[in-house]
Backbone and ligand atoms as CSV (ligand in chain L), in Angstrom:
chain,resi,resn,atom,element,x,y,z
A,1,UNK,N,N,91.113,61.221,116.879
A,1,UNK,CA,C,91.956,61.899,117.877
A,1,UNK,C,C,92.900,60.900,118.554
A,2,UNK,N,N,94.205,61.439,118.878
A,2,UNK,CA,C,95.144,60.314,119.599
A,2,UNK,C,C,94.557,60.300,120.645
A,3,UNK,N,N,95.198,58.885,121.153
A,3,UNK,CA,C,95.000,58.471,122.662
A,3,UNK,C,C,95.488,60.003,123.651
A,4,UNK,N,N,97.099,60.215,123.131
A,4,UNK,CA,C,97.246,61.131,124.077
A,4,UNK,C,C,96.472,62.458,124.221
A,5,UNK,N,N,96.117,62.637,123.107
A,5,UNK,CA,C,95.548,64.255,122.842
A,5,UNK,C,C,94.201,64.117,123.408
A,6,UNK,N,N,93.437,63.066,123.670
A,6,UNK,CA,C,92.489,62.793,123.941
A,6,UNK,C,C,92.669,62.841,125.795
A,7,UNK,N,N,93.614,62.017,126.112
A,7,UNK,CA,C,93.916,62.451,128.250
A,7,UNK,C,C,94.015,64.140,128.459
A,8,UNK,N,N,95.088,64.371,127.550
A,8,UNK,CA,C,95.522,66.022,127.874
A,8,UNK,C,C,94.362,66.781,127.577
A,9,UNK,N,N,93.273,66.326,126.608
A,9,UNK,CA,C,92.034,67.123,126.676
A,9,UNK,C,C,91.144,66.544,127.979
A,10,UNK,N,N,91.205,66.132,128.448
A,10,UNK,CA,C,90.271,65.191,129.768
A,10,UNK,C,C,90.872,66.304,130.778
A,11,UNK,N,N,92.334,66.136,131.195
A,11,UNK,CA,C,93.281,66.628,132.011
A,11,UNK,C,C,92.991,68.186,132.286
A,12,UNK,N,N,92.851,68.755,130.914
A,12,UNK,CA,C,92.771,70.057,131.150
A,12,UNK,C,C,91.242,70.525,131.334
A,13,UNK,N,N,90.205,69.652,130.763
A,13,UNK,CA,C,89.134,69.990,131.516
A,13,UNK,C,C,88.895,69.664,132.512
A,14,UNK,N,N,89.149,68.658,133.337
A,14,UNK,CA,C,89.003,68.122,134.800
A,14,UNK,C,C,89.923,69.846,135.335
A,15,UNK,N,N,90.450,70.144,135.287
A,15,UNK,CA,C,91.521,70.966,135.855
A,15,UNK,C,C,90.406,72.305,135.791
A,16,UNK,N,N,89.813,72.399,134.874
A,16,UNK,CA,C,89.006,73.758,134.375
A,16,UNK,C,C,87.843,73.592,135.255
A,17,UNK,N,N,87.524,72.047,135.303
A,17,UNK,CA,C,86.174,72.309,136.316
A,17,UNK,C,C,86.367,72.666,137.526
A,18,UNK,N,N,87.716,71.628,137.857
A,18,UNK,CA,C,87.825,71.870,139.418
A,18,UNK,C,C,88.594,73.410,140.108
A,19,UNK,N,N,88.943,74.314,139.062
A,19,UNK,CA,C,88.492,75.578,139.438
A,19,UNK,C,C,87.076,76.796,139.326
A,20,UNK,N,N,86.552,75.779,138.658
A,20,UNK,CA,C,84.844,76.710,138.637
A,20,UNK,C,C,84.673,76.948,137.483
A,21,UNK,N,N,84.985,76.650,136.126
A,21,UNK,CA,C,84.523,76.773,134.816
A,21,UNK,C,C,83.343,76.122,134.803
A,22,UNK,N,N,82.453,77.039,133.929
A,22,UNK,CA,C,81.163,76.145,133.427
A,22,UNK,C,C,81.420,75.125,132.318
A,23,UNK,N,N,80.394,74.240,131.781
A,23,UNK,CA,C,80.779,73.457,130.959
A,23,UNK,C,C,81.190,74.126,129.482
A,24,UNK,N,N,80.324,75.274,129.425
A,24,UNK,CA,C,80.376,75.842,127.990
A,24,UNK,C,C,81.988,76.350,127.973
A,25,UNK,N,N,82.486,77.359,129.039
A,25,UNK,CA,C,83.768,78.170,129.257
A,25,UNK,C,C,84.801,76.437,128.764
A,26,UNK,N,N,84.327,75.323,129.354
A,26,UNK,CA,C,85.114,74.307,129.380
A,26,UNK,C,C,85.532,74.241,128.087
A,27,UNK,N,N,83.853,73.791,127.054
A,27,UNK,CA,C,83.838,73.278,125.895
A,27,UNK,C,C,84.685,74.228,125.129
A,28,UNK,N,N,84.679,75.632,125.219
A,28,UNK,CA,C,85.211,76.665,124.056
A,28,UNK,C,C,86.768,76.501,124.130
A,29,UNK,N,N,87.455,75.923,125.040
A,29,UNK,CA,C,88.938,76.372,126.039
A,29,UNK,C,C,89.543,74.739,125.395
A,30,UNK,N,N,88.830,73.935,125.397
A,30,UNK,CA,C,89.273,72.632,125.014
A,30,UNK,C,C,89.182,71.691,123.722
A,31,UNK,N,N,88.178,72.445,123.465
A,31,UNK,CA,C,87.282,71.500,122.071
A,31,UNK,C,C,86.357,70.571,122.457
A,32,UNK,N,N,86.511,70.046,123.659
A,32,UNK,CA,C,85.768,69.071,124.701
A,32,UNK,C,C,84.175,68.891,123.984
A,33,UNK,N,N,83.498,67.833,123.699
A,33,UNK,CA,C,82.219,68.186,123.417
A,33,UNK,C,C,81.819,68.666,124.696
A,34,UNK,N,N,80.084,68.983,124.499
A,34,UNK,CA,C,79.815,69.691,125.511
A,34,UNK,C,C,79.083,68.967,126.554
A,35,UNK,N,N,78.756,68.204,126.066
A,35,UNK,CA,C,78.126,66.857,126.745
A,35,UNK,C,C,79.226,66.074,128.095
A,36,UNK,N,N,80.163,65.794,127.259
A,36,UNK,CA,C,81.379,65.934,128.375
A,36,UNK,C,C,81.623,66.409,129.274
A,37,UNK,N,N,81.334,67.891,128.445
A,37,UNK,CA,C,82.252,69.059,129.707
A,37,UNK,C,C,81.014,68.720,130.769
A,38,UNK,N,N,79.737,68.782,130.386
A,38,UNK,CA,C,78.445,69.289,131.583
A,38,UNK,C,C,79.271,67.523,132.481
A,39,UNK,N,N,79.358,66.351,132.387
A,39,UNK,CA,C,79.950,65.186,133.052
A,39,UNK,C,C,80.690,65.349,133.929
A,40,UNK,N,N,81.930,66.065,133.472
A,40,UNK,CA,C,83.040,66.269,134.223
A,40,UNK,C,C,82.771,67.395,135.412
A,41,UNK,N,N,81.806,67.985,134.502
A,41,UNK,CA,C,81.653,69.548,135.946
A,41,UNK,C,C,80.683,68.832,136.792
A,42,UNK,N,N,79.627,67.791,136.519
A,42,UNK,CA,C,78.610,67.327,137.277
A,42,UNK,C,C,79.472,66.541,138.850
A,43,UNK,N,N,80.771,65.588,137.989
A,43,UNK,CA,C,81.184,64.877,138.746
A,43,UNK,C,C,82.004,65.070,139.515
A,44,UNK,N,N,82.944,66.933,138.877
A,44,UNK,CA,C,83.223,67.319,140.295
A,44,UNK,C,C,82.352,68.433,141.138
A,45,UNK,N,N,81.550,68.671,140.879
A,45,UNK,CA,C,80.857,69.576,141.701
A,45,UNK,C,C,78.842,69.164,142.108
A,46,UNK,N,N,78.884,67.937,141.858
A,46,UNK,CA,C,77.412,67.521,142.066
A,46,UNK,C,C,76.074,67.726,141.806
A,47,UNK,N,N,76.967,69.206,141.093
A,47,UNK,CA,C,75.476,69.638,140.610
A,47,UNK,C,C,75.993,70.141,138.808
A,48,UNK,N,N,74.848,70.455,138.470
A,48,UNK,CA,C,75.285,71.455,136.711
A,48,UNK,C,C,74.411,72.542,137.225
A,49,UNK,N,N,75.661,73.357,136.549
A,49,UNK,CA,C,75.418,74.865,137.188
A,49,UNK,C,C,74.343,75.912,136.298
A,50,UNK,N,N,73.401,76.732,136.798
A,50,UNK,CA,C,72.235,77.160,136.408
A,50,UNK,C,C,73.164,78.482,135.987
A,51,UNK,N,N,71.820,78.931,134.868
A,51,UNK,CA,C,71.931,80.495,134.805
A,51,UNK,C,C,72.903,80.625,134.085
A,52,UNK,N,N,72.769,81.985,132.843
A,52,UNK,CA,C,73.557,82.393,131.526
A,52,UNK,C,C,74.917,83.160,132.166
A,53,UNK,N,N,75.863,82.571,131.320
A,53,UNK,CA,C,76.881,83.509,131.361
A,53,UNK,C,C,77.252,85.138,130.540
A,54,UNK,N,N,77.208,86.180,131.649
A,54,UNK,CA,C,77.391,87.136,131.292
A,54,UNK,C,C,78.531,87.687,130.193
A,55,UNK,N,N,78.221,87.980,129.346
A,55,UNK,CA,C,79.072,88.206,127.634
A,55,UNK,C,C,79.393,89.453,127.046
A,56,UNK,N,N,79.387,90.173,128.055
A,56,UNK,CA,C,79.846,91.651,127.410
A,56,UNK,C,C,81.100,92.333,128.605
A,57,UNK,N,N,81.995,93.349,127.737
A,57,UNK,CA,C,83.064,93.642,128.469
A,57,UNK,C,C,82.893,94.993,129.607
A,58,UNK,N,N,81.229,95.429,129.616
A,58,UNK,CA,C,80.853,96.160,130.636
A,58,UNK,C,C,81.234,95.701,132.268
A,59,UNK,N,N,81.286,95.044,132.510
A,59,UNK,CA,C,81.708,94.730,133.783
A,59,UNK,C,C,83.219,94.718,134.194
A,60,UNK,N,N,83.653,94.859,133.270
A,60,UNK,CA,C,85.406,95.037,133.351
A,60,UNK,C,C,85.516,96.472,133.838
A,61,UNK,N,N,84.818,97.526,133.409
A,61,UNK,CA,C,84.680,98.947,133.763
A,61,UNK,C,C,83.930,99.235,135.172
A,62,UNK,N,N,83.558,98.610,135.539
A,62,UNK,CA,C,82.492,98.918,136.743
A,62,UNK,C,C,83.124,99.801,137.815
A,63,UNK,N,N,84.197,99.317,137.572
A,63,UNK,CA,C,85.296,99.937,139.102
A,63,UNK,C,C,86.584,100.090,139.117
A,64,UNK,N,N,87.484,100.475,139.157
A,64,UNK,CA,C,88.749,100.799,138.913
A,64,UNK,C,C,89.545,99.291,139.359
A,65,UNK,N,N,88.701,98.745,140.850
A,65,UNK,CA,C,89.805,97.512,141.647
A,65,UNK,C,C,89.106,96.170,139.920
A,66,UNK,N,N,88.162,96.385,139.342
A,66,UNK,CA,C,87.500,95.295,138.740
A,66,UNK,C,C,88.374,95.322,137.907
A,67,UNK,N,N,88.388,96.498,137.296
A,67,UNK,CA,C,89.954,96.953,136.133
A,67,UNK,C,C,91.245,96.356,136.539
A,68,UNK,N,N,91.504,96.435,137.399
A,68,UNK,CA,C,92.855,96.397,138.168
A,68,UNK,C,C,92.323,94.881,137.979
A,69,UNK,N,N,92.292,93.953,138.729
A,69,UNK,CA,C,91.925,92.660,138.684
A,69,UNK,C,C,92.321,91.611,137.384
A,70,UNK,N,N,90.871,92.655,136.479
A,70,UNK,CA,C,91.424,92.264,135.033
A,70,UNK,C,C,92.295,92.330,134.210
A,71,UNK,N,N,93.202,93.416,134.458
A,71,UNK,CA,C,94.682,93.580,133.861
A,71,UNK,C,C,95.249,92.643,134.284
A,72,UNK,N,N,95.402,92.881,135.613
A,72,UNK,CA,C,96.534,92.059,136.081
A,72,UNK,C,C,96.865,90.555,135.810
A,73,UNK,N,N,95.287,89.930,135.407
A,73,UNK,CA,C,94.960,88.377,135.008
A,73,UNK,C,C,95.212,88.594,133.706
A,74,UNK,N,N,94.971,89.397,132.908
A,74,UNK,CA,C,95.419,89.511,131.265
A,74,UNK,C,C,96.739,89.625,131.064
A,75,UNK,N,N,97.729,90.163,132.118
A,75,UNK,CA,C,98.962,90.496,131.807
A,75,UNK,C,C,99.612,89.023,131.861
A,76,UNK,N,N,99.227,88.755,133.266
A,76,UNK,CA,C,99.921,87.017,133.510
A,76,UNK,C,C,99.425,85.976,131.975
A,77,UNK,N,N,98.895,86.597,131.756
A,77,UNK,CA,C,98.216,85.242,130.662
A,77,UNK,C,C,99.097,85.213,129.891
A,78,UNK,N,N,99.083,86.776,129.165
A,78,UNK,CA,C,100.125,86.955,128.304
A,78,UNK,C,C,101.424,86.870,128.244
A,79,UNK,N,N,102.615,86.817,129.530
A,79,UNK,CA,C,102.987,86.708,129.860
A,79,UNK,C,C,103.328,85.127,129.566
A,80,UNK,N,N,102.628,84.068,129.733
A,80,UNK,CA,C,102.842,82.971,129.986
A,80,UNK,C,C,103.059,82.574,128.311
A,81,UNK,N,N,102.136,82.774,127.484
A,81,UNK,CA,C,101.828,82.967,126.505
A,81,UNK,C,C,103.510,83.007,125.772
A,82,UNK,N,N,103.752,84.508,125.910
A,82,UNK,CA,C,105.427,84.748,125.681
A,82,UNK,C,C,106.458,83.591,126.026
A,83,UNK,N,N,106.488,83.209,127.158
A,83,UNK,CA,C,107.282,82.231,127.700
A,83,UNK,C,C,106.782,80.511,127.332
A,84,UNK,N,N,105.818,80.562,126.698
A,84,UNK,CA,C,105.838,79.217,125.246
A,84,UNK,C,C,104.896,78.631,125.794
A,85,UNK,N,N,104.228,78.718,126.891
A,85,UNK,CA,C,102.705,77.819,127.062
A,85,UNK,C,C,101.612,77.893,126.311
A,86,UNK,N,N,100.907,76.583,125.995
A,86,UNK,CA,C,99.943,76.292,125.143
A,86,UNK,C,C,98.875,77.787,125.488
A,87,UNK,N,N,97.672,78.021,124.846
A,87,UNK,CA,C,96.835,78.995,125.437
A,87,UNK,C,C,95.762,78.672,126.525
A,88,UNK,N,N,95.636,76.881,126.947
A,88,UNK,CA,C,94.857,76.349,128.197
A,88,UNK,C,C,95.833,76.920,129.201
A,89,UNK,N,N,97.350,76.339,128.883
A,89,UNK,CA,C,98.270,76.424,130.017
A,89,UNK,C,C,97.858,77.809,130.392
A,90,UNK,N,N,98.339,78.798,129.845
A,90,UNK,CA,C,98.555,79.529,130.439
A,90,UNK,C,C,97.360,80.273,130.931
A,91,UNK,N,N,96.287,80.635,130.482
A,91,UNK,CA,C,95.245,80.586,131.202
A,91,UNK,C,C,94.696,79.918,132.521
A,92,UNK,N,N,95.351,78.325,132.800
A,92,UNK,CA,C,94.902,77.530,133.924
A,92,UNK,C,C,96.118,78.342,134.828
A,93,UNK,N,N,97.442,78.548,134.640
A,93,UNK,CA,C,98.462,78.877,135.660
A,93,UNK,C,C,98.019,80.718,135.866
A,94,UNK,N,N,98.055,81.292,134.923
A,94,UNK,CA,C,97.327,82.797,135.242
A,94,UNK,C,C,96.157,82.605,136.166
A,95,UNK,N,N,94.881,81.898,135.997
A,95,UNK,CA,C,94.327,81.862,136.858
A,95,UNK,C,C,94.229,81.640,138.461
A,96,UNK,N,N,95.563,80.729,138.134
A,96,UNK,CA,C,95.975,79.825,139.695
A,96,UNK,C,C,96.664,80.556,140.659
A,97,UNK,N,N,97.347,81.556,139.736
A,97,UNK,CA,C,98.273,82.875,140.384
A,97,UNK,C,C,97.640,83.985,140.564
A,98,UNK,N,N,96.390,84.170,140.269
A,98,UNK,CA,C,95.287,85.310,140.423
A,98,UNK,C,C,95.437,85.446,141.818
A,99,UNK,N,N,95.373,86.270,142.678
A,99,UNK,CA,C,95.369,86.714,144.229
A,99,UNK,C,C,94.030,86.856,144.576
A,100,UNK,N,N,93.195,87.495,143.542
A,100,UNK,CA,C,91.805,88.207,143.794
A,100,UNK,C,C,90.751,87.002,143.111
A,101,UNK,N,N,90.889,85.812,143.337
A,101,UNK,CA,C,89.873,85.265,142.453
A,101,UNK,C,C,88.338,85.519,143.072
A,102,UNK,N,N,88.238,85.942,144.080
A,102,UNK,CA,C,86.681,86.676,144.640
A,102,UNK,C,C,85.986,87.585,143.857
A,103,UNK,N,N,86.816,88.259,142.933
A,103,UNK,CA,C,86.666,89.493,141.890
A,103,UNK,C,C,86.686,88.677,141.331
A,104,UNK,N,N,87.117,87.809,140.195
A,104,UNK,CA,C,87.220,87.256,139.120
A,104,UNK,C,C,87.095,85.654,139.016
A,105,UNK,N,N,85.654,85.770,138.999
A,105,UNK,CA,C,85.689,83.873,138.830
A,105,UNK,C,C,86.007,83.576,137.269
A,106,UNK,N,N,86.644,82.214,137.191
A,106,UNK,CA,C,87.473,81.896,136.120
A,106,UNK,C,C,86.596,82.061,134.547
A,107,UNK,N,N,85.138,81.931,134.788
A,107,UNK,CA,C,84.181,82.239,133.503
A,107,UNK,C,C,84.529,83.533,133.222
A,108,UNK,N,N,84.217,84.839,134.195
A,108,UNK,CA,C,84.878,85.726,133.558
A,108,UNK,C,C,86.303,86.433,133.063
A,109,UNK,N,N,87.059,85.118,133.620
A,109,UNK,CA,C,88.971,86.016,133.351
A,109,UNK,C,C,88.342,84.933,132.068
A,110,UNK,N,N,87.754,84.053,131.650
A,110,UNK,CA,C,87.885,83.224,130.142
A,110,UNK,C,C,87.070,84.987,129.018
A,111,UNK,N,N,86.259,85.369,129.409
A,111,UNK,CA,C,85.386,87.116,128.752
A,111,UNK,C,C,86.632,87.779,128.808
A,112,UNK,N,N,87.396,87.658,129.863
A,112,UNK,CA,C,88.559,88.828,129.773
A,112,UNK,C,C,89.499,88.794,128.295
A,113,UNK,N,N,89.581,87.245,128.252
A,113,UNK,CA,C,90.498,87.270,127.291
A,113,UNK,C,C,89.698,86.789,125.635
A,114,UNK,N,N,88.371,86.523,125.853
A,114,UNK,CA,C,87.491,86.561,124.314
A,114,UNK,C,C,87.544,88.184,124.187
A,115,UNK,N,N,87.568,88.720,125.185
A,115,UNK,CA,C,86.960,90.247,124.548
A,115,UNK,C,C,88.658,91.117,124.277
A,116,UNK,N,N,89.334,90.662,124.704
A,116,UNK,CA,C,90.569,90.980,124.280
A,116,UNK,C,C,91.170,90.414,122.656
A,117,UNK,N,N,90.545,89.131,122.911
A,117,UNK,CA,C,90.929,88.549,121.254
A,117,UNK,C,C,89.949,89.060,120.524
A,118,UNK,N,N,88.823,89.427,120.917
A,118,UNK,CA,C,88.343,89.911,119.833
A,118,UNK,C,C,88.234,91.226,119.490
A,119,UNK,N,N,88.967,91.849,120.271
A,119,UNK,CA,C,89.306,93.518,120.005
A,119,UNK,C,C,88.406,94.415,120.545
A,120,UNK,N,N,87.631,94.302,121.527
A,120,UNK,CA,C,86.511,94.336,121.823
A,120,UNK,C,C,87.375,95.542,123.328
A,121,UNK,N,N,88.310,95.313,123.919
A,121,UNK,CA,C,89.267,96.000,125.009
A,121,UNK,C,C,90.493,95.550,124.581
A,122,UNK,N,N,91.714,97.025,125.233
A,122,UNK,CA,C,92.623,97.223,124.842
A,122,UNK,C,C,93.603,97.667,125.822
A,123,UNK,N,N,94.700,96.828,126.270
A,123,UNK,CA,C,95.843,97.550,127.355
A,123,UNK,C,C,96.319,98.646,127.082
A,124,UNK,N,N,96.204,99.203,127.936
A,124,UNK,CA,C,97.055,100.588,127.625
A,124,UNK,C,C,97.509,101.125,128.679
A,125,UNK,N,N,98.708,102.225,128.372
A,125,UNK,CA,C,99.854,102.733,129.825
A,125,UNK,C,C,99.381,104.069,129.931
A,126,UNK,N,N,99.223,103.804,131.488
A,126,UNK,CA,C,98.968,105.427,132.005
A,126,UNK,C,C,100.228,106.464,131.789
A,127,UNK,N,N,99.396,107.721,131.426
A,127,UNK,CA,C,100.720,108.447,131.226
A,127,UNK,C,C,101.325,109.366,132.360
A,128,UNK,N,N,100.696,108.631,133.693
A,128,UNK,CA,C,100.781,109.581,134.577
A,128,UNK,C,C,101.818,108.310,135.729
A,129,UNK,N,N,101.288,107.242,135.910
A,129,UNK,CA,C,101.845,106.249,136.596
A,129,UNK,C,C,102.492,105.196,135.431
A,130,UNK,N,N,102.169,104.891,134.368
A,130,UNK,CA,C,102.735,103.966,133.889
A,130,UNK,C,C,102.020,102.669,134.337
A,131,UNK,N,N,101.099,102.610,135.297
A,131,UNK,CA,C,100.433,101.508,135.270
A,131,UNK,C,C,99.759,101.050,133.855
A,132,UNK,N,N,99.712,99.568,134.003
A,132,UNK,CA,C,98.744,99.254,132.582
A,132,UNK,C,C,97.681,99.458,132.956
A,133,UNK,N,N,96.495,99.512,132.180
A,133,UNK,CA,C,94.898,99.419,132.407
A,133,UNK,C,C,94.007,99.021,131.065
A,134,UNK,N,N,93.038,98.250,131.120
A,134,UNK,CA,C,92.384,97.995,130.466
A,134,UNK,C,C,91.351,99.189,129.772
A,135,UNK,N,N,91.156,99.399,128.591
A,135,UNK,CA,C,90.156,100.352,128.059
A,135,UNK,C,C,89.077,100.021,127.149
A,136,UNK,N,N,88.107,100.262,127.013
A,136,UNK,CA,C,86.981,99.693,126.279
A,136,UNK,C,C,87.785,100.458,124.952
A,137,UNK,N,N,87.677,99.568,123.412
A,137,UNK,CA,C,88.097,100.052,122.225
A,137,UNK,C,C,87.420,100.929,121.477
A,138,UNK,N,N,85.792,101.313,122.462
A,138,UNK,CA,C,85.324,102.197,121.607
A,138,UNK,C,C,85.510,103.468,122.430
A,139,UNK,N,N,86.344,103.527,123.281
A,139,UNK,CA,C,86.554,104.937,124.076
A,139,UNK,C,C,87.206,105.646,123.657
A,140,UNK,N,N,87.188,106.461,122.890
A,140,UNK,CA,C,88.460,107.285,122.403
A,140,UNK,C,C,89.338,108.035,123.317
A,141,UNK,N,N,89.532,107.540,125.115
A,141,UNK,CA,C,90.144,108.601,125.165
A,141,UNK,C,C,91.908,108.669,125.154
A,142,UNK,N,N,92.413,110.012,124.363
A,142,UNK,CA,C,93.491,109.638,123.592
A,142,UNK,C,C,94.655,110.147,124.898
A,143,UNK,N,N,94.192,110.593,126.091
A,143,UNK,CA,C,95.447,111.354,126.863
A,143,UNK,C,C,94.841,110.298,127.753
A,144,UNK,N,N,95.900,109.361,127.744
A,144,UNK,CA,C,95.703,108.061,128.426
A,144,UNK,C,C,95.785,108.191,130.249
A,145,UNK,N,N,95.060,108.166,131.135
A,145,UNK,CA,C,95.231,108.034,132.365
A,145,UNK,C,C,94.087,107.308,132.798
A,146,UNK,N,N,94.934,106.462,133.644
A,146,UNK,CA,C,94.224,105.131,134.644
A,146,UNK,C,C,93.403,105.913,135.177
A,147,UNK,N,N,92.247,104.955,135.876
A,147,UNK,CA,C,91.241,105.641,136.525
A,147,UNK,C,C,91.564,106.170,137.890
A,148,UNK,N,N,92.824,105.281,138.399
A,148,UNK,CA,C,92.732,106.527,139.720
A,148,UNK,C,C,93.095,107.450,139.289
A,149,UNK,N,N,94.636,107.898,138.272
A,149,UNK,CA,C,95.503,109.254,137.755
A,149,UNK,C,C,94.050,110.037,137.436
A,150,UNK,N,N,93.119,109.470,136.982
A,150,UNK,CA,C,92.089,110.705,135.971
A,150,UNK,C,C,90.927,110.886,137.205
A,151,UNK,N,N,90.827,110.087,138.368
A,151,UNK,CA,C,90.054,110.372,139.262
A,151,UNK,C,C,88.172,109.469,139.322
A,152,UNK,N,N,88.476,108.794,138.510
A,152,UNK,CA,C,87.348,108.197,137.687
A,152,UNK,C,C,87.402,106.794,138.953
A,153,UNK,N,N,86.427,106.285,138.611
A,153,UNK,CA,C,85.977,104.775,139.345
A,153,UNK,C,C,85.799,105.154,140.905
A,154,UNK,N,N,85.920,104.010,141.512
A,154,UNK,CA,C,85.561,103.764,142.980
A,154,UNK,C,C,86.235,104.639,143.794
A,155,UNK,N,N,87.656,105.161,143.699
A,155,UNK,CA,C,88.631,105.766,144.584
A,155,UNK,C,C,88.517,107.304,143.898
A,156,UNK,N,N,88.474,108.040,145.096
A,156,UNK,CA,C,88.970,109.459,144.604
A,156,UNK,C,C,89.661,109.903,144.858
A,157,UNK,N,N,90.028,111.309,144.199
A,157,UNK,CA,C,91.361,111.889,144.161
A,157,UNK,C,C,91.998,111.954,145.242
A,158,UNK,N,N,91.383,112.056,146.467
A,158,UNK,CA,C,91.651,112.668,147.819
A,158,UNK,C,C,92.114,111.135,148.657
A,159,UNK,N,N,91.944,110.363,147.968
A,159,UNK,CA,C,91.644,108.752,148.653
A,159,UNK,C,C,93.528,107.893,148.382
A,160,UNK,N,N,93.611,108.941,146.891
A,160,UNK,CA,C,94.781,108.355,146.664
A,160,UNK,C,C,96.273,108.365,147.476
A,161,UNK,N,N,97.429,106.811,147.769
A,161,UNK,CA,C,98.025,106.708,148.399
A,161,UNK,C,C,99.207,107.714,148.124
A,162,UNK,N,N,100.231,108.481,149.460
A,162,UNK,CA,C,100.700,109.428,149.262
A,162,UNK,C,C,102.065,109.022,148.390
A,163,UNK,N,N,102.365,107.275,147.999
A,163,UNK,CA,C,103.257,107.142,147.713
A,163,UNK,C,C,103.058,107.149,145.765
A,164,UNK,N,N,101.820,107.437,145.464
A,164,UNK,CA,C,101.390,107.156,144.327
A,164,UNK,C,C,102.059,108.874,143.270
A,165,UNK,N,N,102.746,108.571,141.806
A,165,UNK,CA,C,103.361,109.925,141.480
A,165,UNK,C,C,102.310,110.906,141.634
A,166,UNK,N,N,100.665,110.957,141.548
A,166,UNK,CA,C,100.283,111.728,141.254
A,166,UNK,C,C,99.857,112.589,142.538
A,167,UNK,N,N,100.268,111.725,143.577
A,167,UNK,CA,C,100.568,112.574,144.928
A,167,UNK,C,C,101.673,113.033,145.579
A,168,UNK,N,N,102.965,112.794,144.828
A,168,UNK,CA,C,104.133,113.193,145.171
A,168,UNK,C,C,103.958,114.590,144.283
A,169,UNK,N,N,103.592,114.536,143.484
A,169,UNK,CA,C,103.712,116.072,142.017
A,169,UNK,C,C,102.908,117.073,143.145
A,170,UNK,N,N,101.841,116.474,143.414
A,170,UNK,CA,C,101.102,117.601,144.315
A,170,UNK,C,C,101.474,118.540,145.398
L,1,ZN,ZN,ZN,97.770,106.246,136.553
């Protein structure tokens, strides 16, 4: 490995720890051995962090704001992605621009986007707002509406803001 390719891999894991990646999220994102990554996370955070990381795209569904969250971090990624950043970059700057990182610690926006590459969830446009939203790929449902338009998740129908279309139609 070059000298340089070898800092910019240091660089971008130091960067991954010191927003809250585990060592493994580190190792998969960098190539980093893993031995490394657990070093770098030890030495910025004092400890190595306990307990399995959660691996399935059920928790993306839990709630409409969890949905919302996760789009919105999948869109920026992609986004960055388009505009020519490596796939660390843009993942480390999507993350950095996240508003909600309380909802989304950086191990799971790294699930957001394995379960997206692996086809596993799928963006899709409401046909009622045009918002994007995330959908599990084994859902068939084919008359596409976000969970507030369809009334589904945390918020209900009655909850929704009056500036939203599906309360102006009403
Ligand atoms: Zn909608």
């Amino acid at each position: 490995m070059k000298i340089l390719d070898e800092i910019r891999q240091l660089t971008d894991s130091l960067q991954l720890a010191e927003l809250g990646a585990r060592p493994p999220v580190i190792s998969a994102l960098t190539g980093i051995h893993r031995a490394k990554a657990i070093q770098i996370f030890r030495e910025v955070h004092g400890v190595v962090p306990k307990g399995s990381l959660h691996v399935t795209a059920d928790w993306i569904f839990k709630s409409r704001r969890q949905n919302l969250v996760c789009t919105q971090f999948l869109i920026r990624y992609q986004g960055h992605l388009e505009n020519g950043d490596g796939h660390i970059a843009a993942f480390i700057r999507a993350y950095q621009e996240l508003e909600a990182k309380a909802q989304l610690s950086i191990d799971h926006a790294w699930v957001v986007i394995q379960e997206h590459d692996l086809k596993e969830i799928k963006l899709v446009k409401c046909r009622v707002c045009y918002t994007q939203y995330l959908l599990h790929n084994l859902d068939l449902q084919i008359d596409h509406k976000c969970p507030q338009c369809s009334g589904k998740g945390n918020i209900q129908l009655n909850q929704i803001p009056a500036s939203h279309p599906i309360a102006l139609a009403a």
